[in-house]
VOBA-1610 file (N, C-alpha, C; in pm, whole numbers, padded with zeros to 5 digits, always signed):
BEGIN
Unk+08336+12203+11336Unk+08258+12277+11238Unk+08338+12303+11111Unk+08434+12373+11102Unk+08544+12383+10999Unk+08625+12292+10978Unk+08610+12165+11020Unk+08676+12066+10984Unk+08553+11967+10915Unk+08433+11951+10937Unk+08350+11886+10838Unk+08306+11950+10713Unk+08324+12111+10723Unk+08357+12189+10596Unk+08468+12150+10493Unk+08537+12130+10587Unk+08673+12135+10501Unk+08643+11951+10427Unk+08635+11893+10473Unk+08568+11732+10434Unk+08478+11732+10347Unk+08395+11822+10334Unk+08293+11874+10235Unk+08336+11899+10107Unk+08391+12011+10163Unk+08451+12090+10027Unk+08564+12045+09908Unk+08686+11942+10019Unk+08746+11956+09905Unk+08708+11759+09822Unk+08676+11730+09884Unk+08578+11619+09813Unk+08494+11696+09693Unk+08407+11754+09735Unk+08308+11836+09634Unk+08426+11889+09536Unk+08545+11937+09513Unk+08613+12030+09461Unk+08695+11881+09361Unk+08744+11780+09430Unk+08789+11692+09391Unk+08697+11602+09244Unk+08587+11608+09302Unk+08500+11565+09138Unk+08472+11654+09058Unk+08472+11771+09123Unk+08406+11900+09007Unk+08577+11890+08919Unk+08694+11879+08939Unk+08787+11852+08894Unk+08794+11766+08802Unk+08741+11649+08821Unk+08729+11517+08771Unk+08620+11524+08672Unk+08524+11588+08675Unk+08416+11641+08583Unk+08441+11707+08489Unk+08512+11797+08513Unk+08608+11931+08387Unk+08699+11838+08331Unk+08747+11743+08378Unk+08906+11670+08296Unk+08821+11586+08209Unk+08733+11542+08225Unk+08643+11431+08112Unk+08561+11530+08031Unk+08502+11637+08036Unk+08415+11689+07964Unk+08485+11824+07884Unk+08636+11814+07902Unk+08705+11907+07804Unk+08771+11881+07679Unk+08704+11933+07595Unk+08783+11882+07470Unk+08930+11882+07405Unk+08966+11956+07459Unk+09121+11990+07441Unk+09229+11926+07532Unk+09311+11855+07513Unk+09348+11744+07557Unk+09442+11810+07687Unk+09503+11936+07666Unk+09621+12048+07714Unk+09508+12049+07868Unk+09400+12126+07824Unk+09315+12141+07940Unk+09250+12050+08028Unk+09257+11888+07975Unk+09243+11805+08029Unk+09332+11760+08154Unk+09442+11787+08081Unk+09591+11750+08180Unk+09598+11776+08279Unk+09567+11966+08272Unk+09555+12060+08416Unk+09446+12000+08506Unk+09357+11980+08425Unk+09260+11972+08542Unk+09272+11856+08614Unk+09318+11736+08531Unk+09325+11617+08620Unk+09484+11647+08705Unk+09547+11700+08726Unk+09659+11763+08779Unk+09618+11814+08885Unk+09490+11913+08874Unk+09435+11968+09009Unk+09358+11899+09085Unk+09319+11788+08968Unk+09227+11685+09087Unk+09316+11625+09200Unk+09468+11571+09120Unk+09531+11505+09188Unk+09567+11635+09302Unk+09646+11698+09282Unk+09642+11754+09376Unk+09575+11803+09502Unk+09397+11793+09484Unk+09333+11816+09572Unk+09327+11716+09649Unk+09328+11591+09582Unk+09346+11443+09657Unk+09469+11427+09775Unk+09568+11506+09702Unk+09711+11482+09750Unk+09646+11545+09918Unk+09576+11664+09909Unk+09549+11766+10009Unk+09483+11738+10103Unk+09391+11664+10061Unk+09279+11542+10131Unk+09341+11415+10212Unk+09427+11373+10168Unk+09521+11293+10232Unk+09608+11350+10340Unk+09675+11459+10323Unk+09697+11521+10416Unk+09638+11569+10572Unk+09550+11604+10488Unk+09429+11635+10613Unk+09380+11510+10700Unk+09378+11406+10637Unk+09338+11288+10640Unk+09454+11204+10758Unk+09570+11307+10785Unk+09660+11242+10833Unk+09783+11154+10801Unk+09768+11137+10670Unk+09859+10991+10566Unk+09947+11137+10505Unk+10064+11142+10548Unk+10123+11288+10447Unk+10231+11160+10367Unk+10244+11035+10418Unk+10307+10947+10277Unk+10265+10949+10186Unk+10141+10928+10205Unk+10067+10870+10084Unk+10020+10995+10006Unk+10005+11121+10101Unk+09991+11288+10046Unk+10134+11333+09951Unk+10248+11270+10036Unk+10364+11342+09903Unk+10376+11245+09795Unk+10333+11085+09801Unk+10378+11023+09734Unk+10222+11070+09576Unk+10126+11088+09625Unk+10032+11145+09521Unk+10057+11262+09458Unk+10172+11386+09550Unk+10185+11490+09483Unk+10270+11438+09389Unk+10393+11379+09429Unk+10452+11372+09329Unk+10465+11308+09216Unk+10406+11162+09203Unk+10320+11089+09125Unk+10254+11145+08985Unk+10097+11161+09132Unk+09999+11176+09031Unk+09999+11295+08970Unk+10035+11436+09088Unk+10030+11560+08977Unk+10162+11609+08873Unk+10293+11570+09005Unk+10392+11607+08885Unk+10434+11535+08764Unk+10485+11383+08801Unk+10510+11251+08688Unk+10404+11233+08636Unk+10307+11246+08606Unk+10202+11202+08552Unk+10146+11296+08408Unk+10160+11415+08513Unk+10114+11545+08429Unk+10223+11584+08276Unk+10362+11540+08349Unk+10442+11598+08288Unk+10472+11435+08177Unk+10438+11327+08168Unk+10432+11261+08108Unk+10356+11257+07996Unk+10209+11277+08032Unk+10104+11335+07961Unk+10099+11445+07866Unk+10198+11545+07941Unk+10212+11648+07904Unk+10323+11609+07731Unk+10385+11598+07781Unk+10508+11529+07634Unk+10443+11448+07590Unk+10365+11368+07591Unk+10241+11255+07497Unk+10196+11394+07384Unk+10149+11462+07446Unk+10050+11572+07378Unk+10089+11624+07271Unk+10218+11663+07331Unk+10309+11743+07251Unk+10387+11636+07178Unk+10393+11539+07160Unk+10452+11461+07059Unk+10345+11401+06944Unk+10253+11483+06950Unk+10082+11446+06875Unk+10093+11565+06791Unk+10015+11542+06676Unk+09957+11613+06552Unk+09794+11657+06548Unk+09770+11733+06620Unk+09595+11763+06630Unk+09534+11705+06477Unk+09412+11672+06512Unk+09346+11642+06328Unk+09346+11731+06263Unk+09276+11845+06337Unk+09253+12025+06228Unk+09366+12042+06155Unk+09508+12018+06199Unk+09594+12091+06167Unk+09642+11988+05999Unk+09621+11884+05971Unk+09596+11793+05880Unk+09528+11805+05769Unk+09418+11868+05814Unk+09363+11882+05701Unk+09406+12009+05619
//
């Protein structure tokens, strides 16, 4: 019973993630959220039994990834601030 919940939920939680990272305009808030997607994935995998493929996504997709992204951002000039 609480294990097809849990299959439910963080699937459901995993696109609503994935939904917020495409439909935010601000690139900062984009980052996080696709950060939490990965991470929920990472969590899902876990559960899933694969904890390789669970640490190799944490550390990947949410930390290297994020923090790559993250210095992209910050090496950018917003348009507003241009004009």
């Amino acid at each position: 019973m609480i294990d097809e919940l849990i299959h439910f939920v963080i699937p459901l939680l995993i696109i609503i993630a994935a939904i917020v990272a495409i439909l935010l305009r601000d690139l900062l808030a984009s980052v996080i959220a696709l950060a939490a997607m990965s991470l929920l994935l990472s969590l899902e995998f876990y559960i899933l039994q694969a904890p390789d493929v669970a640490i190799a996504e944490a550390g990947v997709g949410a930390c290297l990834t994020t923090a790559i992204l993250v210095l992209a951002i910050k090496g950018t000039k917003r348009k507003e601030d241009e004009v």
